[in-house]
gemmi code that builds the backbone of each chain (N, CA, C; Angstrom):
import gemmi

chains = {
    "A": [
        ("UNK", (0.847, -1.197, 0.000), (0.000, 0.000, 0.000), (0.883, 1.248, 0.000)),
        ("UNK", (0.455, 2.051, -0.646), (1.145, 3.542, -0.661), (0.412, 4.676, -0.371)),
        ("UNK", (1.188, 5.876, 0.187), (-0.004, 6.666, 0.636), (1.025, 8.017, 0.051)),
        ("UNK", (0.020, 8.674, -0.491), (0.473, 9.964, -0.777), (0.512, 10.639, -0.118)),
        ("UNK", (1.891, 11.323, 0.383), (1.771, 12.844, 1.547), (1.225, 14.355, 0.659)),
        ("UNK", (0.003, 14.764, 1.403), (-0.415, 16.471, 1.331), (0.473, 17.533, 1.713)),
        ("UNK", (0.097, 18.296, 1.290), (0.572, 19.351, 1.897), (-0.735, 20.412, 1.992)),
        ("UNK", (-0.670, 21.535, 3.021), (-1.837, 22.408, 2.572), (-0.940, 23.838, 2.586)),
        ("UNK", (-1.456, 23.974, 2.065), (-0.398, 25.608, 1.355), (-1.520, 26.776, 1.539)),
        ("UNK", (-0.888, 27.924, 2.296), (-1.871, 29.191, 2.502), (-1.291, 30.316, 1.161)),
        ("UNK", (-2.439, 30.205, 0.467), (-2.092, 31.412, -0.859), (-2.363, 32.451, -0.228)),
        ("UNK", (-1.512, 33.693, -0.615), (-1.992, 34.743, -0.331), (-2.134, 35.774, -1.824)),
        ("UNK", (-2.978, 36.399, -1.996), (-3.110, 37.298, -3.458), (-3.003, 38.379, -3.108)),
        ("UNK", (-2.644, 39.646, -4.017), (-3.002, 41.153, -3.591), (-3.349, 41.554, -4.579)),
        ("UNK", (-3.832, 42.695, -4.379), (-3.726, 44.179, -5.133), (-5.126, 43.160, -6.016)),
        ("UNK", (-4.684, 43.686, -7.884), (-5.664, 43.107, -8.905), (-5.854, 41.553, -8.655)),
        ("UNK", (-4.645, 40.954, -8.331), (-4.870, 39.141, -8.193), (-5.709, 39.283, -7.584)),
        ("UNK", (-6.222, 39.664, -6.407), (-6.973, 39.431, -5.065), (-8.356, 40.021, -5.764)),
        ("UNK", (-8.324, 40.511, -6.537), (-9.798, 41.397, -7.210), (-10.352, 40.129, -8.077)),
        ("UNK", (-9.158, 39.747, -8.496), (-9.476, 38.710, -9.925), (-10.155, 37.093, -9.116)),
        ("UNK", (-9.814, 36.830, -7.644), (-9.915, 35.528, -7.574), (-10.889, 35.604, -6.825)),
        ("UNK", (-11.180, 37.007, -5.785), (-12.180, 37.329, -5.390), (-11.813, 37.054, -3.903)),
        ("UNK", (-10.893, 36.999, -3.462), (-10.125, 37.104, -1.740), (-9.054, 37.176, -1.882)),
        ("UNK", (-8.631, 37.284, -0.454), (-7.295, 37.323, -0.419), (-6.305, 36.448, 0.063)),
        ("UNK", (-6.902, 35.770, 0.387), (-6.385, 34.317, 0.761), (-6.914, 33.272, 0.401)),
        ("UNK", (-6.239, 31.653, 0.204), (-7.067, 30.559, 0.444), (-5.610, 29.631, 0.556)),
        ("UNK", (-6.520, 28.236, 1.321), (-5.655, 26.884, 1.589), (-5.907, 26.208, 0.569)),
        ("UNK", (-4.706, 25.708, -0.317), (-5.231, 24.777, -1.078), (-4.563, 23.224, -0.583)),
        ("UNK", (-4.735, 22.233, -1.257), (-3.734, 21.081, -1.098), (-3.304, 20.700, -2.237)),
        ("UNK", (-1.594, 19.966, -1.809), (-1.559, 19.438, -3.366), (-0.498, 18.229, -2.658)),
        ("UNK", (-0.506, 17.549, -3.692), (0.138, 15.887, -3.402), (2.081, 16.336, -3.628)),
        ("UNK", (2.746, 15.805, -2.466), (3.658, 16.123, -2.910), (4.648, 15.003, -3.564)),
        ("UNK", (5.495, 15.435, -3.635), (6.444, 16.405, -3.785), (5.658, 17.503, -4.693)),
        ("UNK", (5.285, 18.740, -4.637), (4.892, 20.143, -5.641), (5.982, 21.075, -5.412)),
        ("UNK", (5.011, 22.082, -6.607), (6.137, 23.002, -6.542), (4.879, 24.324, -6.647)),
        ("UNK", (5.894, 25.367, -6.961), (4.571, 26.242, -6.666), (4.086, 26.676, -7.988)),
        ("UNK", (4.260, 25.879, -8.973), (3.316, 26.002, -10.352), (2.431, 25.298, -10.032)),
        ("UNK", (2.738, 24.248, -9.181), (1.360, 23.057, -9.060), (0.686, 23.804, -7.941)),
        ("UNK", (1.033, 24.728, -6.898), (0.226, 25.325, -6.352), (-0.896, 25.888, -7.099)),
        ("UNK", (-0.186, 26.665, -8.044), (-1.085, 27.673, -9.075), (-2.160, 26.934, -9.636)),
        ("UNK", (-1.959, 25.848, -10.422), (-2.647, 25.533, -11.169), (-4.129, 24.915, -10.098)),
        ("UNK", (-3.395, 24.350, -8.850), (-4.576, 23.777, -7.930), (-5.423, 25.244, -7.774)),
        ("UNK", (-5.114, 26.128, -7.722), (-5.663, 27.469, -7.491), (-6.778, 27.738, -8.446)),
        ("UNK", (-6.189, 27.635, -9.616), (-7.193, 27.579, -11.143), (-8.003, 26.612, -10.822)),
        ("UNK", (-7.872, 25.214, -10.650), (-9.145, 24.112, -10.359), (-9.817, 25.087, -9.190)),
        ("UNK", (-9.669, 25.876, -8.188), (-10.276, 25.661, -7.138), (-11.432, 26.693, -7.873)),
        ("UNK", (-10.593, 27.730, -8.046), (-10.846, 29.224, -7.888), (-11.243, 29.277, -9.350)),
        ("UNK", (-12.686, 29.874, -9.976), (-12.853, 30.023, -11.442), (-12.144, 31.631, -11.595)),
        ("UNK", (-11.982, 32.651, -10.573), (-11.511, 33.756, -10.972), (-10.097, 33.412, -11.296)),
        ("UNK", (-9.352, 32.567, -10.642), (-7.717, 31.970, -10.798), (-7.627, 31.717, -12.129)),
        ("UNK", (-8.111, 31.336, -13.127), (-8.140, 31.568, -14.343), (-7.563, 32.512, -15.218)),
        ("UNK", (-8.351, 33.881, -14.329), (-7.523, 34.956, -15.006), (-6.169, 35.514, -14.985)),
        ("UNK", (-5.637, 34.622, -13.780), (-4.595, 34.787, -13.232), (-3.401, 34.471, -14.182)),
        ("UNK", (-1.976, 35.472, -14.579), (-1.074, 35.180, -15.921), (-0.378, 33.820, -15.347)),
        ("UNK", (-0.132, 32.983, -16.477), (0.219, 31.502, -16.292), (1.338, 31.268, -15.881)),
        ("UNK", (2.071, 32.420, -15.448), (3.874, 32.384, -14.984), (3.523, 33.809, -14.033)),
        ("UNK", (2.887, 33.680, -13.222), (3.044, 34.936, -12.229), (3.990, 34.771, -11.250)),
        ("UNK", (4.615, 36.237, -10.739), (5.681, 36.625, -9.762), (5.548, 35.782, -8.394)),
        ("UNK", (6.310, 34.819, -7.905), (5.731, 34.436, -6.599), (6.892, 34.315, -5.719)),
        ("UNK", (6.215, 34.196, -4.305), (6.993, 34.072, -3.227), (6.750, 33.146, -2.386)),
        ("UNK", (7.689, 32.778, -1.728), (7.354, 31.395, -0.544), (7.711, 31.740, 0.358)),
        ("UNK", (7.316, 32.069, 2.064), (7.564, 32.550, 2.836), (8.365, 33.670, 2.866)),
        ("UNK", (8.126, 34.817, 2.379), (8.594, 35.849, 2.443), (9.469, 36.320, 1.393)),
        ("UNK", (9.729, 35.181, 0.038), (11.240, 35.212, -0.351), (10.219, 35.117, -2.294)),
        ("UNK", (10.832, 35.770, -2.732), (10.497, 35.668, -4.162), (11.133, 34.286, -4.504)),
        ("UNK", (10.586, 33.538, -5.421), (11.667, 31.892, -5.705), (10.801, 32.307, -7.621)),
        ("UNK", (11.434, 30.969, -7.714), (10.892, 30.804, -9.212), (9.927, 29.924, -9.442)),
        ("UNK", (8.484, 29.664, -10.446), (7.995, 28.666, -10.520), (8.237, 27.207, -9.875)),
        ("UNK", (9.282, 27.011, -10.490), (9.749, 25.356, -10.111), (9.788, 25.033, -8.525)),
        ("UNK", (9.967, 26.418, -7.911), (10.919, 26.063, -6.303), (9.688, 25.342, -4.864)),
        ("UNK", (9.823, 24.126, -4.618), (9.475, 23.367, -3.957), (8.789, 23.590, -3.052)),
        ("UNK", (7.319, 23.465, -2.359), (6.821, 23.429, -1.281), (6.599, 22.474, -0.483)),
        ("UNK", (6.284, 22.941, 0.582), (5.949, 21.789, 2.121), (5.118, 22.456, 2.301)),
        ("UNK", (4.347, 21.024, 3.417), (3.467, 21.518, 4.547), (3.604, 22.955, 5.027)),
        ("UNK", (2.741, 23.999, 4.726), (2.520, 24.698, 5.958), (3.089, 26.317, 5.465)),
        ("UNK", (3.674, 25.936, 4.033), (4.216, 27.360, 3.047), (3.223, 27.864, 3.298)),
        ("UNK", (4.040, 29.406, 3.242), (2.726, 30.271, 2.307), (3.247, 30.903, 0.765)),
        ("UNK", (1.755, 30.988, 0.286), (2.880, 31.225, -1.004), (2.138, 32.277, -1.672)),
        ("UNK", (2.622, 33.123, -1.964), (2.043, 34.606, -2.232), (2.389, 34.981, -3.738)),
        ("UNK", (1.089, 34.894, -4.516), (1.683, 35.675, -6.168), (1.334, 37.304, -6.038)),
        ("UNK", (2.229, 37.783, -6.852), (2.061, 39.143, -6.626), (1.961, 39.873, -7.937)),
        ("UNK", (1.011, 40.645, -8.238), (1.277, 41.252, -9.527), (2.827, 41.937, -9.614)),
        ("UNK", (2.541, 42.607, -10.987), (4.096, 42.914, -11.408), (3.875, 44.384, -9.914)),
        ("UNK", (5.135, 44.459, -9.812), (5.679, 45.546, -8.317), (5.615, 46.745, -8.844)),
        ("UNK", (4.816, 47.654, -8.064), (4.742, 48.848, -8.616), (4.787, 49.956, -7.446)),
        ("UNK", (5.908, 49.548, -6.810), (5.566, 50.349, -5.332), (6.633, 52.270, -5.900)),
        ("UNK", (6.646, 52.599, -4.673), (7.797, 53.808, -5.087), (6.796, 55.118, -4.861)),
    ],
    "B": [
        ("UNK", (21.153, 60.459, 11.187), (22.266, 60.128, 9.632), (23.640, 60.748, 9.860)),
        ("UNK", (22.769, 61.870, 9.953), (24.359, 62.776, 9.867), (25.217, 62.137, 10.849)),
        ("UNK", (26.099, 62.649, 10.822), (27.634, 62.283, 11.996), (28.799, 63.080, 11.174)),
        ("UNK", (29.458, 63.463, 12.175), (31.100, 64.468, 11.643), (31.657, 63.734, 10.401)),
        ("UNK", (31.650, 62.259, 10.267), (32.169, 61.790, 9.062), (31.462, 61.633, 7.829)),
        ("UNK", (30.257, 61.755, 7.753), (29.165, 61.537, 6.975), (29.426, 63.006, 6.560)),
        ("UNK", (30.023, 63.544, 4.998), (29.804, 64.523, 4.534), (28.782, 64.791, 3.538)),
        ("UNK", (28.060, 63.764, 2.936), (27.039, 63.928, 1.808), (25.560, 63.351, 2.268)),
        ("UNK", (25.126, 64.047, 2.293), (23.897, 63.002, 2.385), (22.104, 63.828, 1.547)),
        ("UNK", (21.816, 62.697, 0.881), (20.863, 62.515, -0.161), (19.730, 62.458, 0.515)),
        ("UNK", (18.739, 63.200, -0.260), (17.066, 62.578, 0.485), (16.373, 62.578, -1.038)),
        ("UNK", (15.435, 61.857, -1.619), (14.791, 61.192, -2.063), (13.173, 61.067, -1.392)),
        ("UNK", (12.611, 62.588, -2.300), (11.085, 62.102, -1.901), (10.533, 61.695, -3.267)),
        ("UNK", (9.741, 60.653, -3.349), (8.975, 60.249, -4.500), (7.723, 60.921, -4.123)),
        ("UNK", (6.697, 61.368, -4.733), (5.481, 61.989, -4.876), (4.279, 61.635, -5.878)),
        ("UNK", (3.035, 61.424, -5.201), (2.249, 60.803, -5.967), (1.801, 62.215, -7.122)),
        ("UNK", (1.693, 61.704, -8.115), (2.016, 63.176, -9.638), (0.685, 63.193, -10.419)),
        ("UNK", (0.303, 63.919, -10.843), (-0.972, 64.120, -11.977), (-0.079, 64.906, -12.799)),
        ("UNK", (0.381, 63.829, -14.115), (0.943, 65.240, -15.213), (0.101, 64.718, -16.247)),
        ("UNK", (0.734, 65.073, -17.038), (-0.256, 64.928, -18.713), (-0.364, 63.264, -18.639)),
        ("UNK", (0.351, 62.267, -18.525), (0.097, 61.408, -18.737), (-1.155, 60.436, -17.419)),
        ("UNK", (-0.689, 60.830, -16.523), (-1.918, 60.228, -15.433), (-3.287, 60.696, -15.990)),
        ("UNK", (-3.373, 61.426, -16.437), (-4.985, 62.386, -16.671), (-6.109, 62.035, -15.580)),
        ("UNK", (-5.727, 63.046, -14.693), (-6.706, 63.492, -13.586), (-6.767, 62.497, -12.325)),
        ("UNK", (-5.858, 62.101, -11.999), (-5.001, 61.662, -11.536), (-5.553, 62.256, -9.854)),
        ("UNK", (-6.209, 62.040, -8.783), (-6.441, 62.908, -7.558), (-5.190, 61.722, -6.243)),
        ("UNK", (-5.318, 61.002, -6.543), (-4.568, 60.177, -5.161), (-4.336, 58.864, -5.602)),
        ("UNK", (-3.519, 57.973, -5.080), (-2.946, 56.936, -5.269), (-3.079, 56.166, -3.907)),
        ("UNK", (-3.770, 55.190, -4.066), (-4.332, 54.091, -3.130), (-3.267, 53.163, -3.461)),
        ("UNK", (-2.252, 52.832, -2.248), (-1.223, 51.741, -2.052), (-1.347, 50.806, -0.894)),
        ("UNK", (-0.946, 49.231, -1.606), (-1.338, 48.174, -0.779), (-0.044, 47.364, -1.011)),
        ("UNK", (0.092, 46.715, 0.331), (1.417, 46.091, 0.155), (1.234, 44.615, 0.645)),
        ("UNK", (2.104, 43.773, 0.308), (2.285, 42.404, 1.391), (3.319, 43.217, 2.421)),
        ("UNK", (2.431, 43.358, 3.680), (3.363, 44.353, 4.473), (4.496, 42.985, 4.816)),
        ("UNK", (3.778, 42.117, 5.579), (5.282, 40.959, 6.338), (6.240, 41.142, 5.086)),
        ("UNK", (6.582, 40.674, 3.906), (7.559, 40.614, 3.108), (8.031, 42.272, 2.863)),
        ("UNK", (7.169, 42.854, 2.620), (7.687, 44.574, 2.524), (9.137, 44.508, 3.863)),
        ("UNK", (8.312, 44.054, 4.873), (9.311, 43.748, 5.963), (11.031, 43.513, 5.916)),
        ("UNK", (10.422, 42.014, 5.461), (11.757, 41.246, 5.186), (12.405, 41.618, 4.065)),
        ("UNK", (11.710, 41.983, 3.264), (12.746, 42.172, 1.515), (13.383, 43.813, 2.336)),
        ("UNK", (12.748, 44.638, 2.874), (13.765, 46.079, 3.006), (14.419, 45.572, 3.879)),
        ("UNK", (14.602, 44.513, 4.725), (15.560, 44.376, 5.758), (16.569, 43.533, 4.444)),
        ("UNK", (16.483, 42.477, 3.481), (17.659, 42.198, 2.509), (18.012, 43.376, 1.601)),
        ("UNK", (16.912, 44.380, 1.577), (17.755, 45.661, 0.584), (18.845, 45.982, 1.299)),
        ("UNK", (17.999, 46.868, 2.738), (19.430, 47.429, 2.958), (20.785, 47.070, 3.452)),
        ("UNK", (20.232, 45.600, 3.520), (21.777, 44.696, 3.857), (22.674, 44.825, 2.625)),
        ("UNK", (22.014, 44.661, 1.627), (22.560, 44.812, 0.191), (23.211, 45.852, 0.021)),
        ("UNK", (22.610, 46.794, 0.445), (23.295, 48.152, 0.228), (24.369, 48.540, 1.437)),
        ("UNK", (24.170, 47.929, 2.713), (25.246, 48.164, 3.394), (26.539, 47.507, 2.856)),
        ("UNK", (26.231, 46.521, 2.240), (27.494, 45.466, 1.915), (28.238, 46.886, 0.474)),
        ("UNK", (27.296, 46.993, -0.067), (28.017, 47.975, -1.200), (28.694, 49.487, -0.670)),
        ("UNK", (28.104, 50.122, -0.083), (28.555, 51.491, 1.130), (28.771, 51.046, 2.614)),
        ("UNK", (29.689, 50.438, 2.709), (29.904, 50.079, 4.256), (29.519, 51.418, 5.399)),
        ("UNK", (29.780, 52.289, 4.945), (30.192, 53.766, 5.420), (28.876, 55.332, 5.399)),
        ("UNK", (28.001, 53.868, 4.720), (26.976, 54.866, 4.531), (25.845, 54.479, 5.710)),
        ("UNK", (24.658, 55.753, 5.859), (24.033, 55.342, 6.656), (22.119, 54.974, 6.018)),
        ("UNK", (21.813, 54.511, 5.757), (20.521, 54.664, 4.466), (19.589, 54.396, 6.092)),
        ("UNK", (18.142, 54.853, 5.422), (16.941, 55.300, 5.751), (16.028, 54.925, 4.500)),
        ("UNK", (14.817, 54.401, 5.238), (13.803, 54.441, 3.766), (12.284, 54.323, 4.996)),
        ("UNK", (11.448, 54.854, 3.732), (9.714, 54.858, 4.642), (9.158, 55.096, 3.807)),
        ("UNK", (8.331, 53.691, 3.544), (7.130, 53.584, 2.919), (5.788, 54.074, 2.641)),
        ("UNK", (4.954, 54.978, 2.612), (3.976, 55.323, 3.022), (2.415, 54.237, 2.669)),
        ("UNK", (1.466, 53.635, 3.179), (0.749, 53.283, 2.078), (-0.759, 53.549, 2.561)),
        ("UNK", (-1.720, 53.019, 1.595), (-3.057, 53.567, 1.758), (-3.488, 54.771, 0.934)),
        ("UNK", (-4.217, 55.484, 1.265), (-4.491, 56.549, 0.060), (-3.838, 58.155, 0.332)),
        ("UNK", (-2.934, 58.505, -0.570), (-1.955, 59.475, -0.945), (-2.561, 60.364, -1.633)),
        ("UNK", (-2.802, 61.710, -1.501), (-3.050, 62.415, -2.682), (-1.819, 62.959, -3.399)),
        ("UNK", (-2.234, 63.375, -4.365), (-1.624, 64.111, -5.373), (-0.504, 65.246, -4.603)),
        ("UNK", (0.842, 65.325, -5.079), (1.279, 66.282, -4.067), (2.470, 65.598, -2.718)),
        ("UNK", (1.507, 64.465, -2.482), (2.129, 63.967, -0.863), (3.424, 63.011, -1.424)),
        ("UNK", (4.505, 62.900, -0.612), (5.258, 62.034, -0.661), (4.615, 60.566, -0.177)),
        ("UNK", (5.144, 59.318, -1.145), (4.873, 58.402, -0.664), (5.762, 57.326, -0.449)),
        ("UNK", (7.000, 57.960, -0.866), (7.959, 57.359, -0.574), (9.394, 58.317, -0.096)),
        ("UNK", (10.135, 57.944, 0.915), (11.507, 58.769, 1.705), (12.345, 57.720, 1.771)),
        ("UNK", (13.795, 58.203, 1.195), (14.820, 57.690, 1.380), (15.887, 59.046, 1.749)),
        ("UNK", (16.709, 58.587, 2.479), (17.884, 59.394, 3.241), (19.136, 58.720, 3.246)),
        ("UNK", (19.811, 58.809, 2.443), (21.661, 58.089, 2.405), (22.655, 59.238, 2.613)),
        ("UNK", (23.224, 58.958, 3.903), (24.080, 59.682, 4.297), (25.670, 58.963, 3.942)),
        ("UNK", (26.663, 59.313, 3.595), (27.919, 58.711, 3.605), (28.741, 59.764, 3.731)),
        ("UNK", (30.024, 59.328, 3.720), (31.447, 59.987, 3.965), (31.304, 60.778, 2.811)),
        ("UNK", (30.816, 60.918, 1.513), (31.381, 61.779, 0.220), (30.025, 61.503, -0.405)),
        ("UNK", (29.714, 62.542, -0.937), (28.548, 62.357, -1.845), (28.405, 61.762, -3.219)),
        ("UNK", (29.418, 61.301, -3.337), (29.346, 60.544, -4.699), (28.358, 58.969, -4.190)),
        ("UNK", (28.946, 58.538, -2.682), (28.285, 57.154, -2.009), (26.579, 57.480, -1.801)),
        ("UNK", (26.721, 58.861, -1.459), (25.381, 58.677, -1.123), (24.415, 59.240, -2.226)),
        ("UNK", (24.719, 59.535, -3.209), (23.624, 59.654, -4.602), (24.009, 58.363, -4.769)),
        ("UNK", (24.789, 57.637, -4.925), (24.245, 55.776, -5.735), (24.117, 55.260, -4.453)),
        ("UNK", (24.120, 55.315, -3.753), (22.977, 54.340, -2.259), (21.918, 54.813, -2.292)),
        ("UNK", (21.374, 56.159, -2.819), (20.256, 56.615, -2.628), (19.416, 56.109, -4.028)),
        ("UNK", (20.291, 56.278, -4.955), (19.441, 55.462, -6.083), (18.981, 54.202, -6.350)),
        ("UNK", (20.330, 53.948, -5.615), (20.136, 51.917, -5.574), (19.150, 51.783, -4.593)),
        ("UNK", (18.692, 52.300, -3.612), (17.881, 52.095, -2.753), (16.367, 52.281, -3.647)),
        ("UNK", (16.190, 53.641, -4.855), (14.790, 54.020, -4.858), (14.332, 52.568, -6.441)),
        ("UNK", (15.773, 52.311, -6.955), (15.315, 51.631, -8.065), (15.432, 49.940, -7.540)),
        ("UNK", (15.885, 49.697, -6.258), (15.472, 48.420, -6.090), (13.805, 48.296, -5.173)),
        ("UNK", (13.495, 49.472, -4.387), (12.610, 49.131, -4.078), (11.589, 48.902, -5.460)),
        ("UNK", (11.308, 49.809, -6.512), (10.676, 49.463, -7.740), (10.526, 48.311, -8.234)),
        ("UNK", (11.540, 46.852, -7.780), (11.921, 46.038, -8.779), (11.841, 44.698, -7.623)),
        ("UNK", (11.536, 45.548, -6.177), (11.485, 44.053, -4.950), (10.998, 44.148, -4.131)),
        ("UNK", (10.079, 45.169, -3.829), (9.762, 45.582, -2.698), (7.604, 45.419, -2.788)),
        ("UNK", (6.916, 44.490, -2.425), (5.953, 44.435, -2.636), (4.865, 44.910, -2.606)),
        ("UNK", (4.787, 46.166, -3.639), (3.935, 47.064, -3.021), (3.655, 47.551, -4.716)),
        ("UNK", (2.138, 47.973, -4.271), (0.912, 47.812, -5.942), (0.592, 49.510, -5.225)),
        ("UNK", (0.128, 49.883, -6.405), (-0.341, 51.174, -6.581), (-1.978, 51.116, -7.786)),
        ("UNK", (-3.107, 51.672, -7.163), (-3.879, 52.178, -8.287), (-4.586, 53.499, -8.165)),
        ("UNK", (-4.372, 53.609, -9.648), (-5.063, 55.086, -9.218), (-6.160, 55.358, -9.506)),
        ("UNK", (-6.565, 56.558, -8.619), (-7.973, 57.358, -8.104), (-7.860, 58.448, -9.412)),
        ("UNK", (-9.444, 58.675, -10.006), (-9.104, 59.489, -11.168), (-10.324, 60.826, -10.692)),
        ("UNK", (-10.565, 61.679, -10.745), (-11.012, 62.690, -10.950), (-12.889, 62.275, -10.965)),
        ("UNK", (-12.793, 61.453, -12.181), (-13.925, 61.146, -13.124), (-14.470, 59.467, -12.203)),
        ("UNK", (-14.064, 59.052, -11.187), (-14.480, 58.268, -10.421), (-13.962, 56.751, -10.623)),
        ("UNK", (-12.748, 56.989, -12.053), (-12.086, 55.580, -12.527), (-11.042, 55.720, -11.582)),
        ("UNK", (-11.008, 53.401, -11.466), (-9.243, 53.566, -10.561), (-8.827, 52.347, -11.388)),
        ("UNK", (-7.415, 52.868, -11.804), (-6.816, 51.815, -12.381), (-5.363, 51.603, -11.651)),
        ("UNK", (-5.229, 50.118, -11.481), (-4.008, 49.372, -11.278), (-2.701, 49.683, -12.094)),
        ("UNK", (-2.032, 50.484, -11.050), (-0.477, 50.786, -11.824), (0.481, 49.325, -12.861)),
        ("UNK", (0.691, 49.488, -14.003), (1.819, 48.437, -13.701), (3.225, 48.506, -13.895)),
        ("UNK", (4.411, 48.277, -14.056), (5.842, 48.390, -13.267), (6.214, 49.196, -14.394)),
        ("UNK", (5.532, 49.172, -15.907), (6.128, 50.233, -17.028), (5.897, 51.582, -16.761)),
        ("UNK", (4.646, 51.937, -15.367), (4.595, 53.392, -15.033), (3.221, 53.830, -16.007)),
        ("UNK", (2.395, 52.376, -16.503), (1.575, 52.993, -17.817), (0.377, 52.006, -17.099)),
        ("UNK", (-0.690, 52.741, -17.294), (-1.971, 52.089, -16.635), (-2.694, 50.688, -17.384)),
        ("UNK", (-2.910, 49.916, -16.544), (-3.327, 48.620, -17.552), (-4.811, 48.930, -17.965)),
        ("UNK", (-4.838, 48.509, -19.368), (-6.126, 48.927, -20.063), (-7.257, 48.467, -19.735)),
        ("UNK", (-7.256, 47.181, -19.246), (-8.538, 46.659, -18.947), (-8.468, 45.743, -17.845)),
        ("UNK", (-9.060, 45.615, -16.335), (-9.018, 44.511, -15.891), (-8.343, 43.472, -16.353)),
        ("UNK", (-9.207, 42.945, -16.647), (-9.073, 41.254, -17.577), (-8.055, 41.405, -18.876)),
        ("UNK", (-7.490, 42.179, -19.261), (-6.699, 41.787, -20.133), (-5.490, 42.176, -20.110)),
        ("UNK", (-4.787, 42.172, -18.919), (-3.253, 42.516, -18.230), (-3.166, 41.101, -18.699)),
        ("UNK", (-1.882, 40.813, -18.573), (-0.929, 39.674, -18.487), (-0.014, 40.195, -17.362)),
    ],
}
model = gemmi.Model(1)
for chain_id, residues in chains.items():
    chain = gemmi.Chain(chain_id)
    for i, (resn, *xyz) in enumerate(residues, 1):
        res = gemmi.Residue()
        res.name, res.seqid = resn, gemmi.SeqId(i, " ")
        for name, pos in zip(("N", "CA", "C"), xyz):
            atom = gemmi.Atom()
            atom.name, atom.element = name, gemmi.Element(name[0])
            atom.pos, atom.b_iso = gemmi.Position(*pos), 0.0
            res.add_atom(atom)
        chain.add_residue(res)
    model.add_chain(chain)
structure = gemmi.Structure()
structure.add_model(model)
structure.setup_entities()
């Protein structure tokens, strides 16, 4: 028997993302080993506004910008951010 | 900042602007991921200490709704010679632009608000940013 380990991952959205998905947060799960494209895409199944969301958006994992590919665990948070427009 | 050895020192106000291109333009509503705003200015200015050992940098965010006029962003780089502290002060205003998590949209006159994006040029439609 084999058992797949979860993870549950806290998204966080802002600014237009957060307009587009319609909050500003949510938990999703995803089977691991993921990464945080497979976050995204669980986001799109969850969320019909996640859809609108661009298919390579800016993200971060606990505090830290990473790239698509870069690996989650239990208990990340993982934050896409539109393009940065602070200043 | 200052101190007897610190002979140059820079300040850097950014200001929310209505010129020809904003068109009517009254205030700028800013929202940030404050925790990472956090942590990424605590790796800027490590960054920048490592480059000006000698300098002393300052920065303050402002966010929420800004009018037209108000600063919404302060930076202060003090160093030994002013050549350190105009490029600590720049490196400071063009990395926050490029790492620092924080969205801008604007409040228009005529009751429109549109979402800044990083080219400085307003996105045309909701739904059809990339």
């Amino acid at each position: 028997m084999t058992t797949t380990a979860t993870a549950t991952i806290r998204v966080r959205l802002f600014a237009r993302y957060a307009e587009l998905v319609g909050r500003a947060e949510a938990a999703v799960s995803v089977s691991l080993p993921a990464t945080v494209d497979d976050v995204v895409r669980r986001l799109r199944d969850e969320f019909p506004g996640a859809r609108e969301l661009p298919e390579r958006p800016l993200a971060a994992v606990n505090l830290r910008q990473v790239k698509l590919d870069a690996r989650v665990k239990d208990g990340d948070e993982v934050a896409l951010l539109p393009p940065i427009a602070g200043g | 900042m200052s101190a007897p050895e610190r002979g140059g020192t820079c300040v850097f106000l950014g200001s929310v602007r209505n010129g020809p291109e904003e068109q009517g333009v009254t205030a700028i509503e800013y929202s940030a991921y404050e925790e990472m705003v956090e942590a990424e200015f605590g790796r800027l200015l490590a960054d920048a200490r490592g480059r000006w050992p000698d300098a002393r940098i300052a920065v303050r965010h402002r966010l929420g709704r800004i009018p037209v006029g108000e600063a919404s962003i302060a930076i202060v780089a003090a160093a030994p010679h002013r050549a350190e502290a105009f490029e600590a002060c720049r490196f400071v205003i063009e990395e926050v632009k490029r790492r620092i998590p924080v969205w801008k949209k604007e409040l228009r006159v005529d009751g429109t608000e549109t979402w800044v994006d990083p080219s400085g040029h307003p996105t045309p439609h909701p739904l059809t940013h990339d």
